[in-house]
C-alpha positions as CSV (number, residue, x, y, z in Angstrom):
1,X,-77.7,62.6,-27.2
2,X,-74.7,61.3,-25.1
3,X,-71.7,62.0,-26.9
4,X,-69.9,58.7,-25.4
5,X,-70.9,54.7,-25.6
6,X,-72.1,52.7,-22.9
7,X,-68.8,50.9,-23.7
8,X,-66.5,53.8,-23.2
9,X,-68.5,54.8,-19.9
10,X,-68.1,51.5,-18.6
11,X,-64.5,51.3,-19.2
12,X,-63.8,54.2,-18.1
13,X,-65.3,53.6,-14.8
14,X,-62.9,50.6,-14.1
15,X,-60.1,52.7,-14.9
16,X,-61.2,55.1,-13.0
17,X,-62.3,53.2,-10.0
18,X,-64.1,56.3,-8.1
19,X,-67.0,57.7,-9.1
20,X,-67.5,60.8,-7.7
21,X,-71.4,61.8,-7.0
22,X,-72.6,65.1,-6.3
23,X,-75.4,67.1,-6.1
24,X,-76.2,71.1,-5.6
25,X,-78.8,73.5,-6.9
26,X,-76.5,76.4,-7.2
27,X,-75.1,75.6,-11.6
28,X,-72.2,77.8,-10.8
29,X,-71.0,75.9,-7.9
30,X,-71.4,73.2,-9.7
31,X,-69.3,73.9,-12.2
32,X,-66.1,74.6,-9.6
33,X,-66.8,71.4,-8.5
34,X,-66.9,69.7,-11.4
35,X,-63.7,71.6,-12.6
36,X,-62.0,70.4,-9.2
37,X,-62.8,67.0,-10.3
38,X,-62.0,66.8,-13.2
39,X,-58.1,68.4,-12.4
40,X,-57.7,65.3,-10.4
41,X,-58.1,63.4,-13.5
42,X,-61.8,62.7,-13.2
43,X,-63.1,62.0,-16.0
44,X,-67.1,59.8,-15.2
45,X,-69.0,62.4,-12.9
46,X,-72.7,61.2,-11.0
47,X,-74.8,64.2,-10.3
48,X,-77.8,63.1,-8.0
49,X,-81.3,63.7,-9.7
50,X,-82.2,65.2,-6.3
51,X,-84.3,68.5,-5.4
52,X,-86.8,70.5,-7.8
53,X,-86.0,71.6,-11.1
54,X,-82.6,69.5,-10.9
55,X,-82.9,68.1,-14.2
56,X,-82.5,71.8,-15.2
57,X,-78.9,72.5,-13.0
58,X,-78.2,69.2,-15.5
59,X,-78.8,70.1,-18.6
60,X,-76.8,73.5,-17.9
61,X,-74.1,71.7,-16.9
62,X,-73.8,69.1,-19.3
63,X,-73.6,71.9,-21.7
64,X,-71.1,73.8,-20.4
65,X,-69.2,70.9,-20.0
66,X,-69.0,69.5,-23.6
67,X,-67.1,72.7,-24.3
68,X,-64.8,73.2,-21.1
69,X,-64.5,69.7,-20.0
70,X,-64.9,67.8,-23.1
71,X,-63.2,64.3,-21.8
72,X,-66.1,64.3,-18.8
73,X,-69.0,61.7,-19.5
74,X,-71.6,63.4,-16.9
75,X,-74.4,60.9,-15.9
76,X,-77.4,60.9,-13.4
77,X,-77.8,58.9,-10.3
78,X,-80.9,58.8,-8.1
79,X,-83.1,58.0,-10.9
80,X,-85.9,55.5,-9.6
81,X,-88.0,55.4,-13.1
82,X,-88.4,55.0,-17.0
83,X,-89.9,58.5,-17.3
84,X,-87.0,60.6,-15.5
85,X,-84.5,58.3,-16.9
86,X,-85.5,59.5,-20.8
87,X,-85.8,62.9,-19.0
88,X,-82.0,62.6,-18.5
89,X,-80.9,60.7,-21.5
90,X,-82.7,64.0,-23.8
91,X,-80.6,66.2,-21.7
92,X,-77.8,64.2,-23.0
93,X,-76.8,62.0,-19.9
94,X,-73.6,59.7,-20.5
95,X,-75.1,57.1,-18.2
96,X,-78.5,56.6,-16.0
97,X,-77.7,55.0,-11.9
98,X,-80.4,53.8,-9.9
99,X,-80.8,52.3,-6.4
100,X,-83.2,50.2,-7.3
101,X,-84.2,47.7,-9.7
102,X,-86.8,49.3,-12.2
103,X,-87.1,47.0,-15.0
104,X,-89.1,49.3,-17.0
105,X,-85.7,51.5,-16.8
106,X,-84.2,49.5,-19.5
107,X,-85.6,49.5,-22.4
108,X,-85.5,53.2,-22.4
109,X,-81.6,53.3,-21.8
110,X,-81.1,49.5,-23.9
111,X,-82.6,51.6,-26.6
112,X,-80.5,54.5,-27.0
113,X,-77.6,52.6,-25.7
114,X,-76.8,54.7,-22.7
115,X,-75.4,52.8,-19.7
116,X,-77.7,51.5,-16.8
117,X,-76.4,50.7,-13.6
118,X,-79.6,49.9,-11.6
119,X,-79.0,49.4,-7.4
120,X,-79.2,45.9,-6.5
121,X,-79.3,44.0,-3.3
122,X,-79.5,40.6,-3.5
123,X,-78.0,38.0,-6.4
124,X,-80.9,37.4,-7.5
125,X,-81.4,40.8,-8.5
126,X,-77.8,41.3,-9.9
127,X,-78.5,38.6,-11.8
128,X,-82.5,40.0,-13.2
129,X,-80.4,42.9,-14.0
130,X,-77.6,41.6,-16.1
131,X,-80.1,39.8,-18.3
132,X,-81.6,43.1,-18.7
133,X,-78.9,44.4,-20.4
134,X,-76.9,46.2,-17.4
135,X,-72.9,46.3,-17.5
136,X,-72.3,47.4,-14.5
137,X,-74.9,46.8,-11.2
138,X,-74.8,49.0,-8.4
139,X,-75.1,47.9,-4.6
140,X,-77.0,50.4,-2.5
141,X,-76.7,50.7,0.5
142,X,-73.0,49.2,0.2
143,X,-72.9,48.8,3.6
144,X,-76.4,47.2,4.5
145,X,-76.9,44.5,1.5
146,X,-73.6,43.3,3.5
147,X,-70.5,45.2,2.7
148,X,-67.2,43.8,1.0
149,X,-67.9,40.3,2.2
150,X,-71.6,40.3,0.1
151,X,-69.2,40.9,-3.2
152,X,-67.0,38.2,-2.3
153,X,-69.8,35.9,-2.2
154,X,-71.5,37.1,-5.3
155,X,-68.3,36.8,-7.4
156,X,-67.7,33.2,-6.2
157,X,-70.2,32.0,-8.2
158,X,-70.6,35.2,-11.0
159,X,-67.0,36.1,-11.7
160,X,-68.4,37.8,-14.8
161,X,-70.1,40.7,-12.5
162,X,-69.4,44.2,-12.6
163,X,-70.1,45.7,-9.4
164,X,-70.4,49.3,-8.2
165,X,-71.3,49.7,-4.1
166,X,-72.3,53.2,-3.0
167,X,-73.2,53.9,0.9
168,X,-70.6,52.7,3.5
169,X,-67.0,53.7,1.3
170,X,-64.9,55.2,3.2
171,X,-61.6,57.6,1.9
172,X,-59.2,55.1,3.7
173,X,-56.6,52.2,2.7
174,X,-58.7,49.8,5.3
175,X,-62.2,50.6,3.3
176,X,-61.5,51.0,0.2
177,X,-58.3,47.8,0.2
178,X,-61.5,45.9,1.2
179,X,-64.2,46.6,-1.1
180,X,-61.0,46.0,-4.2
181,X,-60.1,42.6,-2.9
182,X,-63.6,41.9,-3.0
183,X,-63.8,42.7,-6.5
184,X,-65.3,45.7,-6.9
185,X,-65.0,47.3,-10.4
186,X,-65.4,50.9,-9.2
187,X,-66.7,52.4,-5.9
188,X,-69.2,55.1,-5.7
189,X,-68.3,58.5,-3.0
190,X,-70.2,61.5,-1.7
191,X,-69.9,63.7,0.9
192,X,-66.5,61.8,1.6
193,X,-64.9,63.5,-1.7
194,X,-67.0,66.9,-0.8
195,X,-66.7,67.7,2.5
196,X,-69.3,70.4,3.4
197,X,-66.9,72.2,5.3
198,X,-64.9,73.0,1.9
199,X,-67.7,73.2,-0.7
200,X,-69.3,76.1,1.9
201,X,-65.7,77.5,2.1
202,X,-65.4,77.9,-1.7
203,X,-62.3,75.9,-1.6
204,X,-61.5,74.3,-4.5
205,X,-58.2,73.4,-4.5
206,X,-59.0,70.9,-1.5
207,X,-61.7,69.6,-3.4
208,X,-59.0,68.4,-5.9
209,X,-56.4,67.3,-3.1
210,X,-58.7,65.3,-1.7
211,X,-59.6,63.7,-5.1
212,X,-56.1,63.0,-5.5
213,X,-55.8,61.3,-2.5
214,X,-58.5,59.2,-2.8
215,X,-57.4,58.0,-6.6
216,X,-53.9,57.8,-5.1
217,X,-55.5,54.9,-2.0
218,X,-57.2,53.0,-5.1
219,X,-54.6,52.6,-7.1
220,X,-52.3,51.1,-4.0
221,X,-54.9,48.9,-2.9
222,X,-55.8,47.8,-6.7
223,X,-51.5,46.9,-6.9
């Protein structure tokens, strides 16, 4: 069972504005990273549902993290179905991300009232997914439904939408000042928050630097 709300996770997010995704079979590497993260104030953590057996590297780590890191609400992105998603939500996943629009998805998370943020790319299916119950939508690929200027447009007419693009943010004042002034409510970052180069290195203090910095650029452009 998640041990925070939907409401909490979605708040949370906005406050936080970046949500770091990662993903890595190794549980003990996982953990530095998480423990990097979460020294940069992270506090809403993706791991990808990606390779075998990685709903096992979760469980693990959601575990170990109520006990060392017990302000983190750990969810699972890369989800594309109902079944996996109530895989996840047994292991105790604090929200489910998709990057797609699976309606049979939400019932199973509506139900136990764990936070859905299915991958959207058109308003149409922003709006399918709000009446489904989903707080906050995801964009996927950011950069291919059409970038900053697709939000704009979509909040014209939906103020009310809580969008979260993932694919095409970039660590910089120019990329991320653009997707805020769009109206983002909280960007989604990879490999641009773990640089291979470090994670191979075993560097973890970087790891945090580099959060910092990041947090640092969104809450400059957000002012």
């Amino acid at each position: 069972m998640a041990r925070f709300t939907r409401i909490e996770v979605a708040l949370e997010m906005g406050r936080q504005g970046v949500i770091p995704v990662f993903y890595h079979a190794d549980v003990e590497l996982c953990k530095e990273v998480l423990k990097a993260s979460y020294a940069a104030g992270i506090r809403v953590f993706e791991f990808t549902n990606r390779g075998d057996f990685a709903h096992e590297v979760f469980g693990t780590l959601n575990r170990w993290a109520a006990t060392e890191l017990p302000e983190l609400m750990l969810g699972v992105g890369s989800v594309v179905d109902a079944p996996t998603a109530a895989l996840y939500i047994q292991l105790g996943a604090a929200f489910v991300v998709s990057p797609l629009l699976n309606e049979e998805m939400a019932p199973v998370c509506n139900r136990r009232k764990i936070l859905w943020a299915p991958g959207c790319g058109s308003l149409s299916e922003i709006g399918r997914a709000e009446e489904l119950g989903a707080e906050i939508v995801k964009i996927f690929p950011g950069s291919s439904v059409g970038g900053p200027e697709f939000v704009k447009a979509v909040k014209g007419p939906c103020p009310w939408s809580s969008i979260m693009p993932t694919g095409g943010v970039e660590p910089t004042e120019e990329s991320l000042g653009a997707w805020f002034k769009a109206g983002v409510t909280c960007v989604g970052m990879g490999s641009n928050l773990f640089p291979k180069k470090l994670i191979e290195a075993g560097d973890w203090a970087a790891i945090t630097e580099t959060i910092d910095r990041v947090r640092a650029i969104v809450a400059a452009v957000r002012r």
